[in-house]
Backbone bond lengths (Angstrom), bond angles and torsions (degrees), N, CA, C in turn:
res aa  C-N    CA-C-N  psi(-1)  N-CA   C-N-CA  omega(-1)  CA-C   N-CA-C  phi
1 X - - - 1.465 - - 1.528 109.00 -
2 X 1.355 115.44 122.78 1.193 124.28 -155.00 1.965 96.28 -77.53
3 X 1.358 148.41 179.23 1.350 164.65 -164.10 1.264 144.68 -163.60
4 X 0.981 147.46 146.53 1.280 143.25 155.16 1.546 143.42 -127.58
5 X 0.884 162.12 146.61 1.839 149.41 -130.57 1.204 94.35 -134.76
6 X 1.321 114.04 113.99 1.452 146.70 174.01 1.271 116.86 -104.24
7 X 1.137 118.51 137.48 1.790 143.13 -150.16 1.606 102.58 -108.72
8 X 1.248 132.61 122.50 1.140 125.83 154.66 1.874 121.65 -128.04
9 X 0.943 102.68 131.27 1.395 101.01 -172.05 1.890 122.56 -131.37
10 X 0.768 122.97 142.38 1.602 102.85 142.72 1.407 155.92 -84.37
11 X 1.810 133.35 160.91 1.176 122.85 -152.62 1.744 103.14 -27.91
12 X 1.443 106.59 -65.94 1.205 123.17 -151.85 1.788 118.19 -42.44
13 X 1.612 101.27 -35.87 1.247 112.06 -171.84 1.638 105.45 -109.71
14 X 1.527 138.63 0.11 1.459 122.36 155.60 0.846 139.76 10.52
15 X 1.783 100.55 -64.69 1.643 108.21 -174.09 1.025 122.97 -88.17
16 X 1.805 125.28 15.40 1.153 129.61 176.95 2.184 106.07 -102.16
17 X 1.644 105.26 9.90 1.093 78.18 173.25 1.449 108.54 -103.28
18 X 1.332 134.34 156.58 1.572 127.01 -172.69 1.451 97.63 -78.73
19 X 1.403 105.38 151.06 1.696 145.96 177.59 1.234 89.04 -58.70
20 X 1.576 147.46 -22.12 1.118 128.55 -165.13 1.595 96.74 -97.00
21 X 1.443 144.61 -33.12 1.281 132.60 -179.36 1.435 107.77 -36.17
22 X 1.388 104.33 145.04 1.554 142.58 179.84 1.177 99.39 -97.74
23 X 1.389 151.42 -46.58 1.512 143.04 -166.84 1.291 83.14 -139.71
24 X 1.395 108.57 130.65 1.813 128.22 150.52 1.334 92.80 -131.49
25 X 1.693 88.08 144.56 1.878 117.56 178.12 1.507 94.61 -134.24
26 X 1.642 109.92 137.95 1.154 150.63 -138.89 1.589 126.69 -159.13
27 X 1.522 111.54 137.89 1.488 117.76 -152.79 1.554 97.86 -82.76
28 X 1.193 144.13 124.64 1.622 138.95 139.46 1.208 131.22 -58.49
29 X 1.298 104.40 -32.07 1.985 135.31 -177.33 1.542 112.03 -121.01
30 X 1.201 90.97 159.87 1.782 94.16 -167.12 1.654 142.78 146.61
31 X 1.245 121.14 158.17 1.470 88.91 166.75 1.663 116.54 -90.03
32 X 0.901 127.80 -163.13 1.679 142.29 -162.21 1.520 85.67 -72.06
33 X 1.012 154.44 -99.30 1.281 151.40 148.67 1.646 127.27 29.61
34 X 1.479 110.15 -49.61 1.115 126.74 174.29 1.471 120.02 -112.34
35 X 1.195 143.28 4.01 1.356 149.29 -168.70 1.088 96.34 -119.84
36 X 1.607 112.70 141.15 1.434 131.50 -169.82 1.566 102.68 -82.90
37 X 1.251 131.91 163.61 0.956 136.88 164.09 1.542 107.66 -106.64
38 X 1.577 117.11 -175.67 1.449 113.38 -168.42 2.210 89.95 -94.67
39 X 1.115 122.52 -26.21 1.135 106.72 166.12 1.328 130.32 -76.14
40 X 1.558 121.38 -2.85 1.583 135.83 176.10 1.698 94.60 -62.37
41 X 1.755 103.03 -67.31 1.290 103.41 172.70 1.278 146.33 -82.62
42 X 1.080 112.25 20.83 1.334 131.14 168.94 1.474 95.87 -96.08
43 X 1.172 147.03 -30.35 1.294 136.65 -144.72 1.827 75.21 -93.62
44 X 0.996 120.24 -30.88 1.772 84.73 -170.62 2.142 86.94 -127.48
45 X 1.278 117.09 85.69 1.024 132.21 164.80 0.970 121.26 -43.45
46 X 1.015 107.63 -59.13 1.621 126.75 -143.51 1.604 106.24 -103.20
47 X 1.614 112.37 8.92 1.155 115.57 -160.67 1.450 87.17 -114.78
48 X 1.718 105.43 159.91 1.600 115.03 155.35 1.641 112.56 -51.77
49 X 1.352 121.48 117.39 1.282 131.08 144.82 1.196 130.62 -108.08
50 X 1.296 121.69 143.13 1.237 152.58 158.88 1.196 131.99 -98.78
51 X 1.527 116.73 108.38 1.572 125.15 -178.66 1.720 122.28 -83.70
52 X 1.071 97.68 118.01 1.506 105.88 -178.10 1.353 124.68 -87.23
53 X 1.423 137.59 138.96 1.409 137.51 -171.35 1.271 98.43 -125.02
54 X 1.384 113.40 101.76 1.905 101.15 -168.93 1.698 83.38 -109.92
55 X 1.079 166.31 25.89 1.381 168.80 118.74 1.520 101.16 119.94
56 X 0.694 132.50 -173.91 1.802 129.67 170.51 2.170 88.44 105.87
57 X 1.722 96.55 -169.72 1.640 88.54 -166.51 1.494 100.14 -58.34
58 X 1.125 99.78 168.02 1.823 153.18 -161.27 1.950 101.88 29.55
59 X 1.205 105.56 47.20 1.091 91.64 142.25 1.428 125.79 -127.02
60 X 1.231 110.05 177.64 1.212 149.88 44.51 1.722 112.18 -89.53
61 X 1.413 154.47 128.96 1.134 132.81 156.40 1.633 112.35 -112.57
62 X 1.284 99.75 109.00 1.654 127.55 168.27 1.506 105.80 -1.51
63 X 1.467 112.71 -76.88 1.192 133.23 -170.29 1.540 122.87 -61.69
64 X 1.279 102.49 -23.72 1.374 111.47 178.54 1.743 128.70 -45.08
65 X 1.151 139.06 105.85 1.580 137.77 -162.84 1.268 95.25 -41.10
66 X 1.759 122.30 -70.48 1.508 151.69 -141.30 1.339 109.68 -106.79
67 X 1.535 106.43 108.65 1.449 100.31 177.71 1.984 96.46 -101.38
68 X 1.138 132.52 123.58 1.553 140.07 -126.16 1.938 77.76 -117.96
69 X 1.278 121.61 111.56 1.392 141.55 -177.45 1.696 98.79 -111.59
70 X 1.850 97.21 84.60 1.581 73.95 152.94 2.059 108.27 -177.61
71 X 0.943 153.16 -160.50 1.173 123.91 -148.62 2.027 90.19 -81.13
72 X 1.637 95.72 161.19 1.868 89.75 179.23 1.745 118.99 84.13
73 X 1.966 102.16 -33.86 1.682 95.61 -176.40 1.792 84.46 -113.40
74 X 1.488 87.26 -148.57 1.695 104.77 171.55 1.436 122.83 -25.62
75 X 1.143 113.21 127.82 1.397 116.19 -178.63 2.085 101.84 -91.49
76 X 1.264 118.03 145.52 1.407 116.36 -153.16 2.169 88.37 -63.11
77 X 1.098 134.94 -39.57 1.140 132.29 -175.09 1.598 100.38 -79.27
78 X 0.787 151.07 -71.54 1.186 133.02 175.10 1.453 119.19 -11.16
79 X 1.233 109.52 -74.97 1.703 138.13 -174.12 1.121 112.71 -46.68
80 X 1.740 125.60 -33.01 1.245 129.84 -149.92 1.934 95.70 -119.38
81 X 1.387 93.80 -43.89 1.304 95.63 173.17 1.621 146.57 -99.40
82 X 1.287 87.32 1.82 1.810 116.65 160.92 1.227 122.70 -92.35
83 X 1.418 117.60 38.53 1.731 118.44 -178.49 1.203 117.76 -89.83
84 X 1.556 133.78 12.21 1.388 128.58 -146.81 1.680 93.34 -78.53
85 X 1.828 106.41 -65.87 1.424 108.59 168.05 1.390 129.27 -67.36
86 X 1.059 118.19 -7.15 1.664 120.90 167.69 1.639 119.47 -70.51
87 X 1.653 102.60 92.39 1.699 120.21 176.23 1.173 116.36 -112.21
88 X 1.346 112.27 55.93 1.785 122.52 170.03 2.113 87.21 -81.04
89 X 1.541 83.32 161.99 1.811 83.77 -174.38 1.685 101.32 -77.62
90 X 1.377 109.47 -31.54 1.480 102.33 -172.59 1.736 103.53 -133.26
91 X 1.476 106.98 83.59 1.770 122.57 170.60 1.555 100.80 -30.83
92 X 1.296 120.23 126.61 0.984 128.76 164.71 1.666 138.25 -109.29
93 X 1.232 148.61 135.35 1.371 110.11 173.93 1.561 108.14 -126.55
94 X 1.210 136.95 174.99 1.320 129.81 -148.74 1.538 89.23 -157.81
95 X 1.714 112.27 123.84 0.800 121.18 179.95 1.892 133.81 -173.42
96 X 0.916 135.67 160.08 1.234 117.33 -164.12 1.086 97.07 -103.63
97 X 1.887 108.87 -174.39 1.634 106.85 -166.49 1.644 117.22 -72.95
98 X 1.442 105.61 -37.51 1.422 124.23 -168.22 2.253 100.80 -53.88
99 X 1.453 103.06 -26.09 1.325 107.88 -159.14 1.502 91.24 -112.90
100 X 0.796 118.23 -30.91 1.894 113.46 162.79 1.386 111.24 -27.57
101 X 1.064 132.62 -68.86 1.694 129.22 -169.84 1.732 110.82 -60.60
102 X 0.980 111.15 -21.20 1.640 112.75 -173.04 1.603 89.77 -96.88
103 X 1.370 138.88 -12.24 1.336 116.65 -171.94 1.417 87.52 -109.37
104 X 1.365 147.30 -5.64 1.435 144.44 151.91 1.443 110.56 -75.26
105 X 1.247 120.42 -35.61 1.535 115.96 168.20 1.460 112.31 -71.86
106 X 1.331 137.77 -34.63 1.615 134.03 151.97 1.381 113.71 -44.15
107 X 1.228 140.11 -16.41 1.530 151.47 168.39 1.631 90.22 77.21
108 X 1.271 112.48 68.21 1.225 110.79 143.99 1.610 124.32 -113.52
109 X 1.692 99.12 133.15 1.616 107.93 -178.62 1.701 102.55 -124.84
110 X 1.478 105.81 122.96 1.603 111.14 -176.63 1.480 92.78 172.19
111 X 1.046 83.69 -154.82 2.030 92.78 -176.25 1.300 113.41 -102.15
112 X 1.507 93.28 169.16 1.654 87.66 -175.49 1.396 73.89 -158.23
113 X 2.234 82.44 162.36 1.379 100.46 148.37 1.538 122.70 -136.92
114 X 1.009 113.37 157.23 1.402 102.41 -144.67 1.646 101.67 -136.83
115 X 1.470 101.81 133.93 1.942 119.51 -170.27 1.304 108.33 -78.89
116 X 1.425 118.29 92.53 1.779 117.54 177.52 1.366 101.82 -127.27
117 X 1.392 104.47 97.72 1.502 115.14 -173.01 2.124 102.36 -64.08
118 X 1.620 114.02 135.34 1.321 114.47 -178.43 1.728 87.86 -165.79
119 X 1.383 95.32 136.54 1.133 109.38 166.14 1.934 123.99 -59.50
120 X 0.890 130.44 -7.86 1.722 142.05 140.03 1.246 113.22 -116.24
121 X 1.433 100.96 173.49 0.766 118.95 -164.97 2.033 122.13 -108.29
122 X 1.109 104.41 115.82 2.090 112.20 -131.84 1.799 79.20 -66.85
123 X 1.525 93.86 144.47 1.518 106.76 168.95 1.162 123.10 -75.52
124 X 1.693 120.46 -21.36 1.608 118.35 168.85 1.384 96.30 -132.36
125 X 2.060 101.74 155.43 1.293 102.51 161.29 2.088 130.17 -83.39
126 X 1.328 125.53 136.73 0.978 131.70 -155.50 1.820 91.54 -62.56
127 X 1.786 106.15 167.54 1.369 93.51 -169.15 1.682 93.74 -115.34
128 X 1.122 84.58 154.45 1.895 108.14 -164.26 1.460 98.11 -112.96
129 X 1.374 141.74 78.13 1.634 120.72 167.73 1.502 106.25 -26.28
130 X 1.632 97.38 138.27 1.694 109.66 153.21 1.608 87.96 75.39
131 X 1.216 154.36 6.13 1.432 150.37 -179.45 1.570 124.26 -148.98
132 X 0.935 108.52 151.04 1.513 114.92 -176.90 1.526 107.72 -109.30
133 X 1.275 115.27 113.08 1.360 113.09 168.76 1.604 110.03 -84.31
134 X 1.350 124.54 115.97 1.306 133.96 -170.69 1.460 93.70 -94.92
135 X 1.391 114.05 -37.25 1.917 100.23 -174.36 1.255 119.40 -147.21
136 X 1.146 130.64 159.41 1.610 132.56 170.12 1.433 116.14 -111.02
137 X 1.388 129.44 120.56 1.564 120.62 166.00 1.363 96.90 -81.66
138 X 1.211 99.35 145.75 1.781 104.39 -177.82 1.423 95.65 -129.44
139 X 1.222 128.41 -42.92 1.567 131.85 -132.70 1.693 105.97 -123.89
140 X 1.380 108.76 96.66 1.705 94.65 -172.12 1.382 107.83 -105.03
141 X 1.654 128.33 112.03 1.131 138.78 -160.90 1.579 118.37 -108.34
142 X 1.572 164.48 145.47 0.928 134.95 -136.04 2.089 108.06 -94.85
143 X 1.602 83.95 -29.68 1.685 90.41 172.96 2.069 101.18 -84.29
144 X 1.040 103.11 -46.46 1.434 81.70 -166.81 1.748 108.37 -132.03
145 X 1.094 132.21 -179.34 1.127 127.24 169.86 1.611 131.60 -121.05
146 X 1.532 150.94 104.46 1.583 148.52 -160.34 1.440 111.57 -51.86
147 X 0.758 128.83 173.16 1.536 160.74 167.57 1.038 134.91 -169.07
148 X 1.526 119.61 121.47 1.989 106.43 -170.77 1.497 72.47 -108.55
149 X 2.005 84.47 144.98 1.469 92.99 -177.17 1.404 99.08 -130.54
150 X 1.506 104.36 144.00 1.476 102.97 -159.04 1.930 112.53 -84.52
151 X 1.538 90.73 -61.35 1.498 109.00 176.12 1.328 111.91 -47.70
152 X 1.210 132.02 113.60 1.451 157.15 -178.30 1.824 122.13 -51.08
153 X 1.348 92.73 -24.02 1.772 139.86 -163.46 1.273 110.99 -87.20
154 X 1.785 96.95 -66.62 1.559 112.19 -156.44 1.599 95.61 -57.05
155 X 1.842 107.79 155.43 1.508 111.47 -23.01 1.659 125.39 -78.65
156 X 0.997 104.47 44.44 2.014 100.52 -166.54 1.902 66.36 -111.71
157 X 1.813 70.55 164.05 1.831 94.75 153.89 1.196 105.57 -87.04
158 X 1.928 90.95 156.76 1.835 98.63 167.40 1.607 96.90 -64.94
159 X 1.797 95.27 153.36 1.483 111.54 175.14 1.273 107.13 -73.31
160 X 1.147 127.65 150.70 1.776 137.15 -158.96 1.680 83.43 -77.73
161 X 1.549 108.94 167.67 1.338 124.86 173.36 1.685 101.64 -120.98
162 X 0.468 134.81 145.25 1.809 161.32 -157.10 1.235 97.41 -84.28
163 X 1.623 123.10 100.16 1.698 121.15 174.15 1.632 106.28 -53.94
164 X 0.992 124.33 -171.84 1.456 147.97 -162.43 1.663 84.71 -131.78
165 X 1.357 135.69 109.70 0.938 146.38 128.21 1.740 119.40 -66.02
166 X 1.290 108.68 131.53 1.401 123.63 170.73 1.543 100.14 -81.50
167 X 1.757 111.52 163.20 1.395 121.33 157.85 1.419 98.93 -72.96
168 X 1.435 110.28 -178.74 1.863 119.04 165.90 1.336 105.13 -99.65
169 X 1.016 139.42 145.01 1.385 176.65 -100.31 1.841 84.38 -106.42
170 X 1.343 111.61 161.52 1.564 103.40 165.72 1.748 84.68 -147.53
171 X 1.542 85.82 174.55 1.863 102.09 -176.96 1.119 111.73 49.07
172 X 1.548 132.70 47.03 1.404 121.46 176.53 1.418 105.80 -95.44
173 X 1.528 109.07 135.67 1.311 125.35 -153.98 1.690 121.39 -146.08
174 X 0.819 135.91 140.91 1.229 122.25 175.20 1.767 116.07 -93.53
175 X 1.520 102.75 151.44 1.607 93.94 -164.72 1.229 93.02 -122.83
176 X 1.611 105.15 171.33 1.722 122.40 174.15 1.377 108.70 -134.19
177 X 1.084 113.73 177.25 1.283 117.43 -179.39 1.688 112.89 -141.89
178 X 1.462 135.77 94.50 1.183 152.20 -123.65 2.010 92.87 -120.76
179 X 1.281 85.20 119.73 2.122 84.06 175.40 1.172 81.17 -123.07
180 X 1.643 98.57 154.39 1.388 126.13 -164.05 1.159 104.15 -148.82
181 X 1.564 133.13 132.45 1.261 130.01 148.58 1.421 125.36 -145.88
182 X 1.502 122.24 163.16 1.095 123.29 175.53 1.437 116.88 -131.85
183 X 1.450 113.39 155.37 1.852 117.74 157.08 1.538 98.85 -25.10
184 X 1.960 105.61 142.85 1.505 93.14 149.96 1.669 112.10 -105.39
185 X 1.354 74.21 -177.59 2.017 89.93 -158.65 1.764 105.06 -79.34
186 X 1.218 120.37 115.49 1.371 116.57 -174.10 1.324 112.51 -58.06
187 X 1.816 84.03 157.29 2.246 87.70 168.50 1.611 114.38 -63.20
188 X 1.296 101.57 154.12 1.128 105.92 -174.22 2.035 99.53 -126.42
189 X 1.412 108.71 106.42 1.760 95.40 170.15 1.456 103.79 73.98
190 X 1.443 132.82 23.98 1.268 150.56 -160.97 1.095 137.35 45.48
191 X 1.608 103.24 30.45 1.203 116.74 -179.45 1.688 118.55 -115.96
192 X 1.371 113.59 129.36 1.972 113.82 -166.28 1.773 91.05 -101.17
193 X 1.756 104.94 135.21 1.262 94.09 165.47 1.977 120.05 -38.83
194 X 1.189 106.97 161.16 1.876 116.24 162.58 0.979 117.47 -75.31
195 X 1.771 125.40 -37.37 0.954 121.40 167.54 2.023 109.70 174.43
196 X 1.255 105.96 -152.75 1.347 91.14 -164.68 1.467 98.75 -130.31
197 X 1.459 125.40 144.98 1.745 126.12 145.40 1.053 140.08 -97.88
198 X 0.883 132.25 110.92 1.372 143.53 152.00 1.747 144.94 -55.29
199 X 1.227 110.11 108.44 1.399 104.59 -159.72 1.888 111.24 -133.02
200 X 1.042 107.36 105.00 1.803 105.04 -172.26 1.791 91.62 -121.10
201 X 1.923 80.02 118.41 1.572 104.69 170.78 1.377 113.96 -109.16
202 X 1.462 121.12 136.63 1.485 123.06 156.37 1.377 126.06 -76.73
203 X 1.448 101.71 149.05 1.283 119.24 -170.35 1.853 108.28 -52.54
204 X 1.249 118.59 3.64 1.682 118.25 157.16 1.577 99.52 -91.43
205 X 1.252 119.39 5.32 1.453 106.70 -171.94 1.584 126.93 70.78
206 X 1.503 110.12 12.35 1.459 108.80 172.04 1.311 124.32 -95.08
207 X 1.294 125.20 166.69 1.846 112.50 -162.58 1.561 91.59 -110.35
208 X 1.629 93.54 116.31 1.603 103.89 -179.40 1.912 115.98 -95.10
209 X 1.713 95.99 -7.40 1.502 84.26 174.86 1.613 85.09 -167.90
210 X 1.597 89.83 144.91 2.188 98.83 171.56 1.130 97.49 -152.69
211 X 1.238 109.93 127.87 1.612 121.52 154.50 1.452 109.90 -148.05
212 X 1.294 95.00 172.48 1.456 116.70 -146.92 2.116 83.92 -125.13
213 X 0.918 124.53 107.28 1.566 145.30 174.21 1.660 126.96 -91.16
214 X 1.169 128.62 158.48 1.417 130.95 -174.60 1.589 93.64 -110.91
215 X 1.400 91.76 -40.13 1.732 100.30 -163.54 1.586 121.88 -101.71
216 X 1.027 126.77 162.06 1.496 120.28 -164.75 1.869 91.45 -101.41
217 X 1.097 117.94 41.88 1.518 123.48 146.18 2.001 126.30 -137.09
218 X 1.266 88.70 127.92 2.218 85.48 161.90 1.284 101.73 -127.68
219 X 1.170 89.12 157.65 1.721 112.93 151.07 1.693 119.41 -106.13
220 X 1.179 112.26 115.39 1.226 123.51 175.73 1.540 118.77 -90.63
221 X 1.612 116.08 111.64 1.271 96.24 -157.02 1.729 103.18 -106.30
222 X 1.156 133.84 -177.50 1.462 141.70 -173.95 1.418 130.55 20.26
223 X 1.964 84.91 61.81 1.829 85.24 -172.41 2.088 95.36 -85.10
224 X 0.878 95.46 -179.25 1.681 91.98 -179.38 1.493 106.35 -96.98
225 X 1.650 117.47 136.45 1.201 125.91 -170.00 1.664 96.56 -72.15
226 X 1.248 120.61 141.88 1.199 134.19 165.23 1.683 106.65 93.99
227 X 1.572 123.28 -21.59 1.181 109.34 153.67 1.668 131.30 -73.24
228 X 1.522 94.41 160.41 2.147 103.20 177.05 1.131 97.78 -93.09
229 X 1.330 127.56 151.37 1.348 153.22 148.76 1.106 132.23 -148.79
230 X 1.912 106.72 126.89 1.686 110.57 -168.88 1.568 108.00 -94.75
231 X 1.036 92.21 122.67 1.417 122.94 177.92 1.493 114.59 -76.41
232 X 1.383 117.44 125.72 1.748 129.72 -167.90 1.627 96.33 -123.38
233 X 1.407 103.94 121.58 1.664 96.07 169.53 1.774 94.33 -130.33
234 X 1.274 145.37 160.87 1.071 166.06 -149.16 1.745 126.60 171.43
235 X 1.202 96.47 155.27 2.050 95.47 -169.47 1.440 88.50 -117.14
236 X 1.357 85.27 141.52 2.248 91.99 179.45 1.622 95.26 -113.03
237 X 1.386 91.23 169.43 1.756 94.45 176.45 1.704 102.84 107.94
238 X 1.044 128.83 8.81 1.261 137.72 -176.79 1.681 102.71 -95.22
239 X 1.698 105.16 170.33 1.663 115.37 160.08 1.460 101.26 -102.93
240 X 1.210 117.71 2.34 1.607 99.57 -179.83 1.422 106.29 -127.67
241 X 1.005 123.71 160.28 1.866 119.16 -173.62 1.728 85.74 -91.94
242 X 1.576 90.31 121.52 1.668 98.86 -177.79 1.714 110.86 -77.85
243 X 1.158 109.28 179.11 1.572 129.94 168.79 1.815 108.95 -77.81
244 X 1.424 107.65 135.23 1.254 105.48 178.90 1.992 105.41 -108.39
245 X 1.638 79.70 139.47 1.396 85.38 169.61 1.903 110.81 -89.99
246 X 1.404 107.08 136.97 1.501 118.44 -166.77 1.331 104.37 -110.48
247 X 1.253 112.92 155.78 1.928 116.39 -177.45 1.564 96.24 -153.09
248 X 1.340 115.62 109.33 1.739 113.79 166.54 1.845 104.41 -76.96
249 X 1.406 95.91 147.02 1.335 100.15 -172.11 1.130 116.06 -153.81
250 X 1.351 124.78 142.08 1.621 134.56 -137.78 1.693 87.60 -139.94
251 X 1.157 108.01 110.57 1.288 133.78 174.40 1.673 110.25 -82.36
């Protein structure tokens, strides 16, 4: 599973993360110290951000990705059970391992990211039933702290993929199924026809059914109700190309 190393910092230390990060995560709440300003995030625009709600002043904020579970922020019931107004597109919760089981025992299912201190930075995220681990902090540094983050997305949703629409159906029709029979054709000079053909054309003149029979009955199956079709029956086995007996027929 492919990754990328995401920056998180506070106000104070910003400018220690490099212009080159791909994901920076960032305070909404806080004191002066720790709360981003609108030039923190502006300085990396153009980059993946992530808004953090670590609890302290002005929160709660709605919008916030990361609601930050851990001693000092969110208390695990709070976080898990205060979601009514929380409309970030992708709820997040943030948390270490020791506090993982109490935020699965709050019955929370969504993503997370989750504090597993390791000297690298892990090539996959570990699997969480019922949760998506979107990231790992691995790397705790004194200005800022790592995260390989897995989800490609976070925090947006993946962009929808385009169903496969079918056309609608064409020629829908109702069918019948037409039995037909006739006398057979006597021997002639001791000879019994071989057998019989059958041929029902539509009034475009196309051949909607042929067979070739032993017996002086068919069933013709799925002619279309409300169409005509002339019906050709004939005995083979002759020296002369015989006369066909014809039947128009109204389905």
């Amino acid at each position: 599973m492919t990754q990328v190393i995401g920056y998180d910092a506070t106000h104070v230390n910003v400018a220690s993360i490099p212009l080159s990060a791909e994901v920076v995560m960032g305070y909404d709440t806080g004191t002066a110290d720790i709360q981003w300003t609108d030039p923190d995030w502006n300085r990396f625009a153009l980059k993946r951000q992530v808004h953090i709600d670590q609890g302290g002043p002005g929160s709660p904020v709605p919008t916030a990705t990361v609601r930050d579970v851990e001693t000092g922020a969110w208390s695990v019931e709070s976080a898990v059970g205060g979601t009514l107004d929380w409309n970030a597109g992708r709820r997040t919760i943030y948390c270490n391992r020791d506090t993982l089981p109490h935020v699965l025992a709050a019955g929370w299912k969504g993503d997370l990211w989750l504090a597993i201190p390791s000297g690298t930075a892990p090539l996959a995220p570990p699997v969480v039933p019922g949760c998506t681990v979107v990231a790992v902090q691995y790397g705790f540094h004194g200005n800022y702290d790592l995260s390989a983050v897995f989800d490609p997305w976070w925090p947006a949703r993946a962009p929808s993929v385009p169903g496969i629409q079918f056309i609608s159906p064409t020629n829908l029709r109702e069918t019948v199924d037409v039995v037909l029979t006739w006398d057979e054709v006597p021997s002639q000079n001791g000879r019994a026809p071989s057998d019989y053909t059958v041929v029902a054309l539509g009034m475009d003149g196309k051949v909607y059914y042929r067979q070739i029979t032993s017996f002086p009955v068919v069933a013709i199956p799925g002619l279309t109700r409300g169409w005509t079709y002339e019906v050709h029956v004939w005995a083979n086995g002759g020296d002369i190309a015989p006369p066909h007996a014809t039947l128009i027929v109204h389905a």
